[in-house]
DRENNUMI-35286 format. One line per field, with one value per residue: chain; x, y, z of N, C-alpha, C, O in turn. Coordinates in Angstrom, 3 decimals, always signed. Layout:
N
chaine = A  ...
npx = X  ...
npy = Y  ...
npz = Z  ...
capx = X  ...
capy = Y  ...
capz = Z  ...
cpx = X  ...
cpy = Y  ...
cpz = Z  ...
opx = X  ...
opy = Y  ...
opz = Z  ...
This chain:
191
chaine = A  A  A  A  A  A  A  A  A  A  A  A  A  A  A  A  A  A  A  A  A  A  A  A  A  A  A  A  A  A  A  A  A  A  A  A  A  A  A  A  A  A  A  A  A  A  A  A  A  A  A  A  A  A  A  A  A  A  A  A  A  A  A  A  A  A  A  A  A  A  A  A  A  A  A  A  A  A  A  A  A  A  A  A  A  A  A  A  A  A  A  A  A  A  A  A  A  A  A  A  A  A  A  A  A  A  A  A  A  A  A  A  A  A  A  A  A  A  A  A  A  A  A  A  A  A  A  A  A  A  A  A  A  A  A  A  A  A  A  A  A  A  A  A  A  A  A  A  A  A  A  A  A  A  A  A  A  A  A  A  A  A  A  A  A  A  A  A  A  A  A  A  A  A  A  A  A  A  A  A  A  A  A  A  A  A  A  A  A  A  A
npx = -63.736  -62.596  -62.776  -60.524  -61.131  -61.137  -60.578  -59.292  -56.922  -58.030  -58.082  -56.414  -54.553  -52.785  -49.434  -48.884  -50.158  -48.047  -46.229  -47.022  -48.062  -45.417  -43.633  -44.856  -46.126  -49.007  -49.191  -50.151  -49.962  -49.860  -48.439  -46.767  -48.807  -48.967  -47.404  -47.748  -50.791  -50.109  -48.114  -50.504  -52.387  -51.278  -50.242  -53.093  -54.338  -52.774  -52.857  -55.931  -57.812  -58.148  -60.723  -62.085  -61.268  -61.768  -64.754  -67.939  -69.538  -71.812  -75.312  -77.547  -78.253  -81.945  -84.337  -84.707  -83.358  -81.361  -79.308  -77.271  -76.041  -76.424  -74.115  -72.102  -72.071  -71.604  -68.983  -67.891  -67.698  -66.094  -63.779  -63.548  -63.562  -61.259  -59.428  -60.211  -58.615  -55.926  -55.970  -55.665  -53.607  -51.753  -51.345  -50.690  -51.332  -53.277  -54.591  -55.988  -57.558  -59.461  -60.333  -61.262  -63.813  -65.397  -67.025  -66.021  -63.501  -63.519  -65.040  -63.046  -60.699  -61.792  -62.161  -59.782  -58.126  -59.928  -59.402  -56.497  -55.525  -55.255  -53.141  -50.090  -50.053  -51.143  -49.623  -47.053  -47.967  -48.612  -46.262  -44.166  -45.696  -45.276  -42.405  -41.821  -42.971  -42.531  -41.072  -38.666  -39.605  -38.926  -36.862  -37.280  -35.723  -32.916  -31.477  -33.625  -35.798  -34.086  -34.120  -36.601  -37.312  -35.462  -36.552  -39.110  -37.621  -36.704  -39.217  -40.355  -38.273  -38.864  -41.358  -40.329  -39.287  -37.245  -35.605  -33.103  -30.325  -29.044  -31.335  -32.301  -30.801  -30.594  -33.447  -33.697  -31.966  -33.675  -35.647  -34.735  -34.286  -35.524  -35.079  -33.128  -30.382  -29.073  -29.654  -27.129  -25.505  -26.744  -26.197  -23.245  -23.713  -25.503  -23.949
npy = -25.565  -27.723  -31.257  -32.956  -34.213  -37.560  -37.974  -37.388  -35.080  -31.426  -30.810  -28.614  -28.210  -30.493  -31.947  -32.561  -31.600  -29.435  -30.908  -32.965  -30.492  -29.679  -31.769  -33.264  -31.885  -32.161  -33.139  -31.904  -33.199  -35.810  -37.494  -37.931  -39.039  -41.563  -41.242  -38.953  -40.036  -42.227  -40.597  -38.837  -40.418  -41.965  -40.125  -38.738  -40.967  -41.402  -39.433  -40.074  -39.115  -40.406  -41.221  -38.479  -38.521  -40.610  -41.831  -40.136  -36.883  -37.163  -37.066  -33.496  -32.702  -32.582  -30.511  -31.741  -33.469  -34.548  -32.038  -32.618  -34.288  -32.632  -31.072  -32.728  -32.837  -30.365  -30.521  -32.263  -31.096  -29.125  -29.799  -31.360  -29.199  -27.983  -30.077  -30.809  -27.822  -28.179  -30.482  -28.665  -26.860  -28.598  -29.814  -28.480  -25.350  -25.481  -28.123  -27.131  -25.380  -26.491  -28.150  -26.417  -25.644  -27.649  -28.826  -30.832  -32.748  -35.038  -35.356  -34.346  -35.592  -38.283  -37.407  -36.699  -39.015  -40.519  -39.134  -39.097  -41.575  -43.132  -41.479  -41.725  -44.027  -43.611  -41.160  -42.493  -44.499  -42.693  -41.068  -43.415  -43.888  -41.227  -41.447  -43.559  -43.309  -40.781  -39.025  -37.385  -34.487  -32.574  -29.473  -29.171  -28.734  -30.316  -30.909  -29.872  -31.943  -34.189  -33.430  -33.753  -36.139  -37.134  -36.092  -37.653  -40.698  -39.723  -39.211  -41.907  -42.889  -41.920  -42.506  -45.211  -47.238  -48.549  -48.029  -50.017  -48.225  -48.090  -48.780  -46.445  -45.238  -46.709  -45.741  -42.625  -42.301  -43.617  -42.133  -40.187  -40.546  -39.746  -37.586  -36.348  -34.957  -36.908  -39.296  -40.473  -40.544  -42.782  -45.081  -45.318  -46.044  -48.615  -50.049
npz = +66.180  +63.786  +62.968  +60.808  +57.767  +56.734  +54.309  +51.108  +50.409  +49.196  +45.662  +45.064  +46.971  +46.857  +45.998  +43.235  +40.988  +40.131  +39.582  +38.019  +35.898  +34.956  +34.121  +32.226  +29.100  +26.829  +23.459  +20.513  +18.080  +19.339  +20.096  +22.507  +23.727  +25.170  +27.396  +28.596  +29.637  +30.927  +32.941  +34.130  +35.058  +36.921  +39.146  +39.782  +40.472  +42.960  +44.415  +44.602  +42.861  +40.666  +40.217  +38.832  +36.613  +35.289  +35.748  +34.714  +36.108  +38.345  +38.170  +38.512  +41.588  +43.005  +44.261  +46.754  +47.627  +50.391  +52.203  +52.524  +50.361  +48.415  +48.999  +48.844  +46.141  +45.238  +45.974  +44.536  +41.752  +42.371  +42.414  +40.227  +38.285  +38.855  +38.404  +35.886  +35.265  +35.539  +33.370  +31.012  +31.648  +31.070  +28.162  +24.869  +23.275  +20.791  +21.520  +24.428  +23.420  +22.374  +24.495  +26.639  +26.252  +27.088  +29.841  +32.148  +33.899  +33.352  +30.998  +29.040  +29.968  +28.611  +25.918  +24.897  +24.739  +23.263  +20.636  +20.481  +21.389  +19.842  +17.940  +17.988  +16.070  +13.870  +13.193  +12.575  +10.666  +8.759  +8.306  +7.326  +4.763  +3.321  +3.419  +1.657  -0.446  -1.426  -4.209  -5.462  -7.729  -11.026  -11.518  -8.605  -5.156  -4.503  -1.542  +0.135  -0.355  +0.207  +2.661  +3.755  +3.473  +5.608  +7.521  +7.876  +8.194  +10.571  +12.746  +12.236  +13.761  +16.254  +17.011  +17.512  +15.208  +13.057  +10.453  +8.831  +8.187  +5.534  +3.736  +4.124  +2.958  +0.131  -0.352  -0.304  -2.911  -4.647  -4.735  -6.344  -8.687  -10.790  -12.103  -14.797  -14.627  -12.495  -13.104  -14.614  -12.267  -11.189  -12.459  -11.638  -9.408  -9.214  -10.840
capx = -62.645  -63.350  -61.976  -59.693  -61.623  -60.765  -60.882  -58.173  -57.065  -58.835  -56.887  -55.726  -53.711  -52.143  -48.404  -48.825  -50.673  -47.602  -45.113  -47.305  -47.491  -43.965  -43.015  -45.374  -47.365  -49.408  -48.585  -51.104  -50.229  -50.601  -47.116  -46.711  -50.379  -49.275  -46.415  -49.047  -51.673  -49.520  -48.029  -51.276  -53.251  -50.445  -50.438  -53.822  -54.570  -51.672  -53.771  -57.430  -58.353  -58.617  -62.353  -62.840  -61.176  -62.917  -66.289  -68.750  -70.330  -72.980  -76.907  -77.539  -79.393  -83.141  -84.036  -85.858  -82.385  -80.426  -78.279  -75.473  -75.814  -76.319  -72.833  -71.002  -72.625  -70.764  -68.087  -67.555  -68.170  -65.253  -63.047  -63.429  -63.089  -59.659  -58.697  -59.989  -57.621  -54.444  -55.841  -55.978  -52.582  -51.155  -51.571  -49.954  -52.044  -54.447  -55.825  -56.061  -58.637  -61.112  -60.782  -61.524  -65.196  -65.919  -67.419  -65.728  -62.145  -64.061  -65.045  -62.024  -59.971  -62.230  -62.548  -58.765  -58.103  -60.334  -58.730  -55.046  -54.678  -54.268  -52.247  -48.813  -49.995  -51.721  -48.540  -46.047  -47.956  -47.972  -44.647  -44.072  -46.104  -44.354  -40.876  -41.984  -43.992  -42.305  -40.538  -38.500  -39.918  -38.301  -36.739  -37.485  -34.790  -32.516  -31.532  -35.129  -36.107  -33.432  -34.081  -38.096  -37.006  -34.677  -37.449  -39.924  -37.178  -36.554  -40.699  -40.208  -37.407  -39.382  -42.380  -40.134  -39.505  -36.040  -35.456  -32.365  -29.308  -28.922  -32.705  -32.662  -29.712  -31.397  -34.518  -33.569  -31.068  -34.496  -36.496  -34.078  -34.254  -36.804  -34.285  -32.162  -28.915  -28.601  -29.356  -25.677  -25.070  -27.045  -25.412  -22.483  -24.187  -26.065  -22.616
capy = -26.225  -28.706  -31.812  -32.981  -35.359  -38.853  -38.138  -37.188  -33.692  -30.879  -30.781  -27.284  -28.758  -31.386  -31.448  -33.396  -30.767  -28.674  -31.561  -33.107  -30.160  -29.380  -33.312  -33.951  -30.908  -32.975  -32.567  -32.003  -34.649  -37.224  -38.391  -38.581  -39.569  -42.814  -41.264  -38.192  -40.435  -42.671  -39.868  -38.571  -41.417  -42.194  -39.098  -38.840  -42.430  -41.717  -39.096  -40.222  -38.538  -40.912  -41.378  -37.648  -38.779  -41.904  -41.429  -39.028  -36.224  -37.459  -36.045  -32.293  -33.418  -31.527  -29.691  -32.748  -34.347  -33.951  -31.308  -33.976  -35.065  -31.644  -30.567  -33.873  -32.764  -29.090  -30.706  -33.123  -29.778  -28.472  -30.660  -31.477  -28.208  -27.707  -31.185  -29.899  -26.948  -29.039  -30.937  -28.060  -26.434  -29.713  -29.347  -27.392  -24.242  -26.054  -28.567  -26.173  -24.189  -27.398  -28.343  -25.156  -25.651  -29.053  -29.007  -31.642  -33.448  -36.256  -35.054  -33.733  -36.624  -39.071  -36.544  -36.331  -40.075  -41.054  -38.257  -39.404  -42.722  -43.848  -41.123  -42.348  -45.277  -42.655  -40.786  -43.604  -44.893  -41.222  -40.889  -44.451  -43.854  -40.414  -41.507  -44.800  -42.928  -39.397  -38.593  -35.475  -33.744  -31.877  -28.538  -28.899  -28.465  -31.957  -30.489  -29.689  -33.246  -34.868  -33.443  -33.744  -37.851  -37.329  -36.067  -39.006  -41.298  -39.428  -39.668  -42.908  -43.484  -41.418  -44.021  -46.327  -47.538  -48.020  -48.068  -49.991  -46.942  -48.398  -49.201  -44.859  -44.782  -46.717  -45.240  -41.462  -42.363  -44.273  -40.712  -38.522  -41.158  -39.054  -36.064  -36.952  -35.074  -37.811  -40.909  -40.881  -41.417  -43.783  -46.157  -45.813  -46.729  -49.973  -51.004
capz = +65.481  +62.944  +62.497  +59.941  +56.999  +56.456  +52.405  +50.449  +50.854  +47.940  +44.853  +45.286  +47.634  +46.446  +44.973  +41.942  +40.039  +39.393  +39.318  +36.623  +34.394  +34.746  +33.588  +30.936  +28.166  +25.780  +21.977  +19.628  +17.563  +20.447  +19.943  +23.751  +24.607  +26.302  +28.509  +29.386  +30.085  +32.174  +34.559  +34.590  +36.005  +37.968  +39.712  +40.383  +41.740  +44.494  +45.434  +44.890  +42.222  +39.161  +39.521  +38.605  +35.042  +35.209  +35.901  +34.639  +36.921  +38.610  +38.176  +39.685  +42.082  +43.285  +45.861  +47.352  +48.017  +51.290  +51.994  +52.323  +48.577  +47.352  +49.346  +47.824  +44.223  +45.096  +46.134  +43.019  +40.868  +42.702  +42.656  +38.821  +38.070  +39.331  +37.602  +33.991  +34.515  +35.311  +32.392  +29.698  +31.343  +30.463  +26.924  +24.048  +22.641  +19.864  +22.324  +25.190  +22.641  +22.290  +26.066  +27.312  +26.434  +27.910  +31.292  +33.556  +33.574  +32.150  +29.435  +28.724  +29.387  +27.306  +24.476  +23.981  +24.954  +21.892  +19.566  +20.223  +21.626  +18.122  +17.129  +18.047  +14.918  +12.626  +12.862  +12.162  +9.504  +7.247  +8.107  +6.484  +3.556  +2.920  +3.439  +0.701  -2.177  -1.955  -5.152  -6.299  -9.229  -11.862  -10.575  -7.369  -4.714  -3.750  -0.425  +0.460  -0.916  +1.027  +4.480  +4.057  +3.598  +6.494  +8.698  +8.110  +9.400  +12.378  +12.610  +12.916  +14.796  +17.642  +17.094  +17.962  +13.935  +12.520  +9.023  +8.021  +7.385  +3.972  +2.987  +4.186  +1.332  -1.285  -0.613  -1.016  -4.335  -5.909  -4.979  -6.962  -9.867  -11.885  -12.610  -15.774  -13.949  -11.318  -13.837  -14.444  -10.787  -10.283  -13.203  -10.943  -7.998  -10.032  -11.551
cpx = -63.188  -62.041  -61.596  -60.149  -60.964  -60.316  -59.673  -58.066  -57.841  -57.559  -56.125  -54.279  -52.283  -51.410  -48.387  -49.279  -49.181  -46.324  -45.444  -47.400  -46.022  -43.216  -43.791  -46.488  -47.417  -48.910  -49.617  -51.120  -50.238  -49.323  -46.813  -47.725  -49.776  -48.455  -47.478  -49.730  -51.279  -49.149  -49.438  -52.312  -52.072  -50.589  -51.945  -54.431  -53.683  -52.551  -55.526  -58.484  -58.508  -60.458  -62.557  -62.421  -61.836  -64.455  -67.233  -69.686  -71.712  -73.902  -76.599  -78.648  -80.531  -83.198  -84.477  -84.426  -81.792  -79.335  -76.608  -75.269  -75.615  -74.688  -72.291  -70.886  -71.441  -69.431  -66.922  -67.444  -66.504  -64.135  -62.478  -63.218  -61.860  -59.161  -58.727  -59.179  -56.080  -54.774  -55.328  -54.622  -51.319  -50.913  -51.096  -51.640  -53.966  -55.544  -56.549  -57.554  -59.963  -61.497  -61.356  -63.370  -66.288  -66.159  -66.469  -64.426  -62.662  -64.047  -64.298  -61.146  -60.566  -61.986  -60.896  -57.945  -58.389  -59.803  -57.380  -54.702  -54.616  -53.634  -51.124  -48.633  -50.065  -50.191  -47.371  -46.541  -48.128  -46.962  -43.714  -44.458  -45.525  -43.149  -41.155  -42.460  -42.974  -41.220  -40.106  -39.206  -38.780  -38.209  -36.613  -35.676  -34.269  -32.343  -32.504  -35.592  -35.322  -34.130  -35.770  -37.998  -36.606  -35.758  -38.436  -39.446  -37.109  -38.025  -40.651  -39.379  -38.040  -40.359  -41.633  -39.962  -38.335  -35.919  -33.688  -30.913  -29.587  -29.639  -32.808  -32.185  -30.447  -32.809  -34.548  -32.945  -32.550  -35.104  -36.142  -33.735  -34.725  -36.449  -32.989  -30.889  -28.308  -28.644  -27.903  -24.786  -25.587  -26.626  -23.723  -22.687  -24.469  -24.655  -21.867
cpy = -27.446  -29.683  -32.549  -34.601  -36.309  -38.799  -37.415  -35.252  -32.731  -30.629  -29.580  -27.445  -29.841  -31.009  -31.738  -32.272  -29.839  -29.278  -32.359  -32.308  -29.507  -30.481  -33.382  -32.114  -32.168  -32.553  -32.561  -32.988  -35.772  -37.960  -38.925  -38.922  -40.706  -42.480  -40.129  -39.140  -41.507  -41.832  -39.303  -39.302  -41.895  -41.223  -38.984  -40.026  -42.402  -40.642  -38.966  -39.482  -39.021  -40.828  -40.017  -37.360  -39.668  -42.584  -40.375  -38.485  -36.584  -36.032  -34.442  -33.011  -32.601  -31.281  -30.789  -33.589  -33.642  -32.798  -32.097  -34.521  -33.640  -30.941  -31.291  -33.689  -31.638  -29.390  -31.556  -31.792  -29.289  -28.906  -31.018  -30.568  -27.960  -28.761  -30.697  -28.989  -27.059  -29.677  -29.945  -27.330  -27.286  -29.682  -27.806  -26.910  -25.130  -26.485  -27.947  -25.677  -25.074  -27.749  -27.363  -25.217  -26.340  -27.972  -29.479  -32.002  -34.763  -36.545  -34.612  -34.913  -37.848  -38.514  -36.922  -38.200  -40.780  -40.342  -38.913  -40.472  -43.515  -43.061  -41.260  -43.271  -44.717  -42.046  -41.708  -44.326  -43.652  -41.013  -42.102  -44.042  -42.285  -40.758  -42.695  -44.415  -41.404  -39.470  -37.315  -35.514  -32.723  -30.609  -28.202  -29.165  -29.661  -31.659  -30.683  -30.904  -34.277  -35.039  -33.677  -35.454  -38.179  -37.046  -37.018  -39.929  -41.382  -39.513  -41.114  -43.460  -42.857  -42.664  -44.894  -47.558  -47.127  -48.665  -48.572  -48.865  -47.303  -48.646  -47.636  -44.517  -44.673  -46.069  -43.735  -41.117  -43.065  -43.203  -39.766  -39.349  -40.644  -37.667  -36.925  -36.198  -36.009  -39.597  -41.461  -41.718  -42.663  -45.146  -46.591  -46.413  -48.181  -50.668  -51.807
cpz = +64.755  +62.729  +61.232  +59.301  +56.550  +54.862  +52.317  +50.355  +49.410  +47.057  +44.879  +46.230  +47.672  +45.446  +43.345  +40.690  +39.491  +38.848  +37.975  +35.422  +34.174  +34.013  +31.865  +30.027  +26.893  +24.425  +21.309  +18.905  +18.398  +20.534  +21.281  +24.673  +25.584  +27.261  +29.403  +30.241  +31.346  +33.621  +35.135  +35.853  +37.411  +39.174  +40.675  +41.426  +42.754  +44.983  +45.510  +43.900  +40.926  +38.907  +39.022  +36.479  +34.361  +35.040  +35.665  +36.146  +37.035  +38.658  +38.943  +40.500  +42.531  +44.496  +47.182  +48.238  +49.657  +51.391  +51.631  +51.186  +47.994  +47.700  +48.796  +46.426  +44.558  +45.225  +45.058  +41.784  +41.161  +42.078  +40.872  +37.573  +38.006  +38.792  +36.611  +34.168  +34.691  +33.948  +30.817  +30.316  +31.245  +29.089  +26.055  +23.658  +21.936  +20.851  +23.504  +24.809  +22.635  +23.731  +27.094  +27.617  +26.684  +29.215  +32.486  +32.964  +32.906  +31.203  +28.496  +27.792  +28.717  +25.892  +23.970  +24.102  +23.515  +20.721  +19.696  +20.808  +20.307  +17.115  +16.919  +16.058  +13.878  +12.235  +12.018  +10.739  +8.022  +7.061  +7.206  +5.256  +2.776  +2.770  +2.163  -0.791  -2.327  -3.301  -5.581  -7.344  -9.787  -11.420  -8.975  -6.604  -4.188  -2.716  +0.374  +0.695  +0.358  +2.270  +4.819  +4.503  +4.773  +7.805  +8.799  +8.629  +10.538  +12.928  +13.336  +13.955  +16.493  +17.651  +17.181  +16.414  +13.657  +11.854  +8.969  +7.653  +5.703  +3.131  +2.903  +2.461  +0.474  -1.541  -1.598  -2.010  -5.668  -6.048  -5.846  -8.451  -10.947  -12.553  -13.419  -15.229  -13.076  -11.928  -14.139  -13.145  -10.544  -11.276  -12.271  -9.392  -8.419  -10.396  -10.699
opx = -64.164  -60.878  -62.569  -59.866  -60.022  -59.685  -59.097  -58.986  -58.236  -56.421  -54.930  -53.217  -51.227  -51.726  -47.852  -48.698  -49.246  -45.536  -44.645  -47.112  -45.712  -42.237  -43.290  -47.393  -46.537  -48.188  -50.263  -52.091  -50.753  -49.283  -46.603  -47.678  -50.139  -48.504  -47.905  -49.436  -51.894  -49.511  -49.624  -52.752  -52.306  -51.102  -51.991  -54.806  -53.713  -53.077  -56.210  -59.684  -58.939  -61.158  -63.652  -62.867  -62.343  -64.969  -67.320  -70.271  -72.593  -73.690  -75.679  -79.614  -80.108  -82.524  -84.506  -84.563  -81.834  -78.480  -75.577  -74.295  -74.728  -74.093  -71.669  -70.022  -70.312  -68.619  -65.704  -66.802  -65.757  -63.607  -61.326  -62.891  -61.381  -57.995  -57.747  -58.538  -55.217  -53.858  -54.787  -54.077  -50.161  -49.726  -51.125  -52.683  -55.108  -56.633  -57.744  -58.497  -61.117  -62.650  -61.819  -64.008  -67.490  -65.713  -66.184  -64.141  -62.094  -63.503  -64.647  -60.905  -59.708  -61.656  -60.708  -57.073  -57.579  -59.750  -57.122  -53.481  -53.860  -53.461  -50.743  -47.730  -49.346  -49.629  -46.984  -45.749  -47.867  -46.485  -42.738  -43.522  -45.381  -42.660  -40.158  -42.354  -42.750  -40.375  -40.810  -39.445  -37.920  -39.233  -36.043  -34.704  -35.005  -33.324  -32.442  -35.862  -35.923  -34.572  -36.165  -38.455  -37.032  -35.745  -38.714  -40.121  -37.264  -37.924  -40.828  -39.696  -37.699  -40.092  -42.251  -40.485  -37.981  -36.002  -32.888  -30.615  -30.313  -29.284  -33.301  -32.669  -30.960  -33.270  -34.980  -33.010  -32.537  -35.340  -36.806  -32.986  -34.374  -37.139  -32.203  -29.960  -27.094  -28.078  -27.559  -24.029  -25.049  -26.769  -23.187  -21.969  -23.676  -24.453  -20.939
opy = -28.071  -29.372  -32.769  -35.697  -35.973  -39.737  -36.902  -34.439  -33.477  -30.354  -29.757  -26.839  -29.864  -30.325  -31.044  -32.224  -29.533  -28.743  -32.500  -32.710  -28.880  -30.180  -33.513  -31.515  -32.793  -31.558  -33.571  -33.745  -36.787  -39.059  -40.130  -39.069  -40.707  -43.252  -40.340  -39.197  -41.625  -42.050  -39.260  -38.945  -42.060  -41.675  -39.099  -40.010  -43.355  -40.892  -38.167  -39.316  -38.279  -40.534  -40.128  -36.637  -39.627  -43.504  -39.592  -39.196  -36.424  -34.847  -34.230  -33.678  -31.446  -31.594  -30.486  -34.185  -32.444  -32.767  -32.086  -35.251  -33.451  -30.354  -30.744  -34.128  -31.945  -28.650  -31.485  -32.151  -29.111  -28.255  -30.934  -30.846  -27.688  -28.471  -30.135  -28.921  -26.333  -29.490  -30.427  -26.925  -26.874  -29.380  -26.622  -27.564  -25.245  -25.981  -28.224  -25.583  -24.682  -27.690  -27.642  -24.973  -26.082  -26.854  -28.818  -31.708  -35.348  -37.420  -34.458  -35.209  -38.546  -39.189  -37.369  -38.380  -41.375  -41.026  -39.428  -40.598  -44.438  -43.389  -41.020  -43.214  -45.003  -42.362  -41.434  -44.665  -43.755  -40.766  -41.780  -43.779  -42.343  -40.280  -42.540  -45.002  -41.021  -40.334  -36.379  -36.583  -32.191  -30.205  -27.292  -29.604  -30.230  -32.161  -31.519  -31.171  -34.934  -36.042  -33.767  -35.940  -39.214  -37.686  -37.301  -40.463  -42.284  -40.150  -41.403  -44.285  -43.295  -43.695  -45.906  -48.666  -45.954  -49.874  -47.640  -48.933  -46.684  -48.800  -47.209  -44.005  -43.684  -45.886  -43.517  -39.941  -43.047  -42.872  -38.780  -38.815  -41.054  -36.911  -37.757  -36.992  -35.962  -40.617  -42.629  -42.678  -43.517  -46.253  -47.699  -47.012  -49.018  -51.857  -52.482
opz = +65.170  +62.472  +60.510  +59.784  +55.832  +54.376  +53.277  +50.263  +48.515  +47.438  +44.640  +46.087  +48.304  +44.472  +42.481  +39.605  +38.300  +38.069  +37.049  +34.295  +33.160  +33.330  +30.748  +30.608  +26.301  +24.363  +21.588  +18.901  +17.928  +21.087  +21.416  +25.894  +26.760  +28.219  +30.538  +31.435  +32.406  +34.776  +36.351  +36.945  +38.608  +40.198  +41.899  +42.598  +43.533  +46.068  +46.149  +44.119  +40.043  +37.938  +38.470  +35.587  +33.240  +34.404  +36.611  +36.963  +36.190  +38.912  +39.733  +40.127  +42.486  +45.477  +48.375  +49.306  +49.941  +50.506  +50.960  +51.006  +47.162  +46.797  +47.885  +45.666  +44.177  +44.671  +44.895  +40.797  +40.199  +41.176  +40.444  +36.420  +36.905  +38.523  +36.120  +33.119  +34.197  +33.147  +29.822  +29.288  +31.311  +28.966  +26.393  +23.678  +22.381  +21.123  +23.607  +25.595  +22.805  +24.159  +28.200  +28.642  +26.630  +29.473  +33.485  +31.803  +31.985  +30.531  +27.325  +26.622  +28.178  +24.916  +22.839  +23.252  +22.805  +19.699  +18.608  +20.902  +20.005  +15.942  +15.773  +15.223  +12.921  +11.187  +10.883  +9.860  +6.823  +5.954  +6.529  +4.502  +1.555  +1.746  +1.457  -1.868  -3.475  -3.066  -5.961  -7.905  -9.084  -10.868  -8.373  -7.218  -3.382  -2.166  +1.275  +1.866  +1.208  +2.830  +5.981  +5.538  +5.286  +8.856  +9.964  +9.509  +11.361  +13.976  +14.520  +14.812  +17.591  +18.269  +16.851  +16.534  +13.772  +12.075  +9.054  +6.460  +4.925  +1.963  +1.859  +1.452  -0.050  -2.668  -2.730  -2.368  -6.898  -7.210  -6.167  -9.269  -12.053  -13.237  -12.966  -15.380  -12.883  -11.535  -13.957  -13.004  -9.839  -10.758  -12.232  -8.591  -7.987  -10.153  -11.144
């Protein structure tokens, strides 16, 4: 009979893995990187498992080493294993496809850490500069036009970015300025 290790139980074990990807799937565009990355770490530091996001996989070690290092190496192997694939069934499709061919949860979670913790900003500021420069053109559909405007707001309003109602107005009445059917309107709007 063997007794029962002081260390944190093996992740296979532990609930968090299916309560975290049931709460949080990453987004490709990174929009919810910081709430991911929060339950994530959260999660794992209650049960002992941040260093295997934290810290790169130590050396293989040689044959020269103790059995007791080379079992801790197998055991770190293990262990980080089964984290990378909570990490990648965390994640929508796309990223899934690049994480797949990392090694460790490390490398994983650095890799996508540096890819999208500044996408939340990246996002918010295209969605700005679209909703500010876009312009109908001639022919094209106002409807269409409208609701493309209408989705860069909502863009922002997820980033946490709210436009004014009435800056939305004047915005999408200056976009449709460039079609001589609507110049009429907008003398009654100006007047």
């Amino acid at each position: 009979m063997t007794t029962p290790s002081s260390s944190a139980p093996p992740l296979t074990t532990v609930s968090w893995i299916r309560s975290f990807m049931d709460r949080c799937k990453l987004k490709k565009n990174g929009s919810n990187f910081a709430d991911w990355d929060e339950q994530l770490r959260l999660a794992a530091k209650g049960d002992e498992k941040l260093r295997f996001l934290t810290k790169p996989s130590p050396p293989t070690p040689n044959a020269r080493l103790s059995n007791a290092v080379r079992e801790a190496y197998e055991d770190y192997q293990k262990e980080t294993a089964a984290i990378k694939n909570v990490l990648i069934f965390s994640m929508q499709a796309d990223l899934q496809r690049s994480a797949i061919k990392m090694s460790t949860a490390y490398e994983i979670y650095t890799k996508v850490g540096t890819m999208l913790s500044q996408a939340p900003r990246i996002l918010q500021y295209e969605a700005a500069s679209q909703f500010f420069e876009l312009n109908i053109k001639e022919g094209q559909n106002v409807s269409t036009h409208v609701l493309k405007m209408i989705e860069h707001v909502e863009t922002l309003k997820l980033q946490g970015v709210e436009i004014p109602e009435q800056l939305v107005i004047d915005r999408v009445l200056h976009s449709l300025s460039r079609i001589k059917s609507y110049v009429q309107f907008f003398f009654l709007v100006k007047g």
